[in-house]
N, C-alpha and C positions, 0 to 999 in steps of 0.2 A: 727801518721804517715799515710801517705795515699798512695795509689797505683796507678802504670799505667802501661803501656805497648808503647812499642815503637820498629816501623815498621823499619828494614832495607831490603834493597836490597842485598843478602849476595855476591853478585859480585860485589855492588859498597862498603858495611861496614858488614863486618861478624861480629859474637860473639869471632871468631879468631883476628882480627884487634882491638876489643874493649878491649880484655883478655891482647894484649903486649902492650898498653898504662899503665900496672899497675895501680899501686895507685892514681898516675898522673889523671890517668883519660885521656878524650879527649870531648871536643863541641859537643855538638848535635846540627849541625847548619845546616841550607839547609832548617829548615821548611818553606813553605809557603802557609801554611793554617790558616786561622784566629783562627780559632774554636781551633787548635793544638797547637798552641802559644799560644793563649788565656789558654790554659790547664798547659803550663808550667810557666806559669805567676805563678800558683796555687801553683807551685812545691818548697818544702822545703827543705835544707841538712838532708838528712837520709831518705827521702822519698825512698821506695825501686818501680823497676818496673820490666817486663816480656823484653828481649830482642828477640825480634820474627823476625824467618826470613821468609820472606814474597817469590813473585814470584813462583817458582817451589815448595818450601817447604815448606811453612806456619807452621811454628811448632815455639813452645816455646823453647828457646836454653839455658837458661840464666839468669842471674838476674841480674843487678845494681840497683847502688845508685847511689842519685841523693848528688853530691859533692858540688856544686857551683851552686846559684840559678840565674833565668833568670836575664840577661843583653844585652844587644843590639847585634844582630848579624853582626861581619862585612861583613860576603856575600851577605848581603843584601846592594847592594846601595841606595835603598829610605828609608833608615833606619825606616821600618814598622816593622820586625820582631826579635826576640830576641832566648836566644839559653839557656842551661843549661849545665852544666859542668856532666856527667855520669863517674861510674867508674864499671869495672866488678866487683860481688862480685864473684858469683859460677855459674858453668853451672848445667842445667838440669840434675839429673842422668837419667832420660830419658827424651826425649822429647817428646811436648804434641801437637798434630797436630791440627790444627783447624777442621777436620772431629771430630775426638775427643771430642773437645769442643762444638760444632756443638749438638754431640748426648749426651751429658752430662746432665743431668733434672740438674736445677738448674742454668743452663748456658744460656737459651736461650735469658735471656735480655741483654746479655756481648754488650757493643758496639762491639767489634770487629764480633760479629755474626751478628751486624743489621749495624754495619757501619766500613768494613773492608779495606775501604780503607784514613781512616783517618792514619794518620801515627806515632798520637800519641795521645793518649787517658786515661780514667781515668778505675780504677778497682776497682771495690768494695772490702773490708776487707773479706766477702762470696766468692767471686769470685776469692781471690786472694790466702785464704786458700784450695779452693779446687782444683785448679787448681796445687799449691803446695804438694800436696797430690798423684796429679794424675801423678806428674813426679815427686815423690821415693823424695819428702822432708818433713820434720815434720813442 
């Protein structure tokens, strides 16, 4: 299984919006970064990630899985970019700010410390257990 993390705008896509799709799930479409696609290219069913909300809050909110693996996205009209199916599993029992993460030893190679405005990235199995740790999960 591998990990990642994935940027919303919580005014344009909350951990709230992502929670009432249920099981269902909903698209993670709108990327248009090579480098972020190219990431979810990577991405497998049962792959779990970080659902972070970015802007004002930057904190981790959340976890899904990754339901349905990349496929063409249709918001994209020059059909370059592709999209993956997420479903909530749990929220944070606390959430983990990136000041947080920021001062965490152990943290400081996280892409989202050196490259925070990618909007979806990968997480190490290290980074992914302590991070889980740091917001109240086993």
């Amino acid at each position: 299984m591998a990990y990642w993390l994935y940027k919303s705008e919580p005014g344009t896509w909350s951990w709230d919006d992502q929670v009432k799709c249920g099981a269902k799930g909903t698209e993670w479409d709108g990327v248009r970064n090579y480098m972020a696609n190219n990431f979810m290219k990577e991405m497998k069913i049962g792959d779990r990630g970080f659902f972070y909300h970015s802007v004002n809050e930057k904190q981790i909110v959340g976890i899904v899985e990754v339901i349905g693996e990349h496929v063409p996205d249709p918001t994209d009209a020059k059909g370059k970019f592709g999209m993956v199916q997420l479903k909530a599993v749990e929220p944070m029992p606390r959430f983990v700010t990136l000041a947080e993460i920021k001062a965490e030893p152990g943290l400081e190679e996280m892409v989202l410390v050196n490259n925070s405005r990618l909007s979806v990235q990968p997480v190490t199995a290290a980074e992914w257990k302590k991070i889980c740790k740091m917001g109240g999960l086993k």
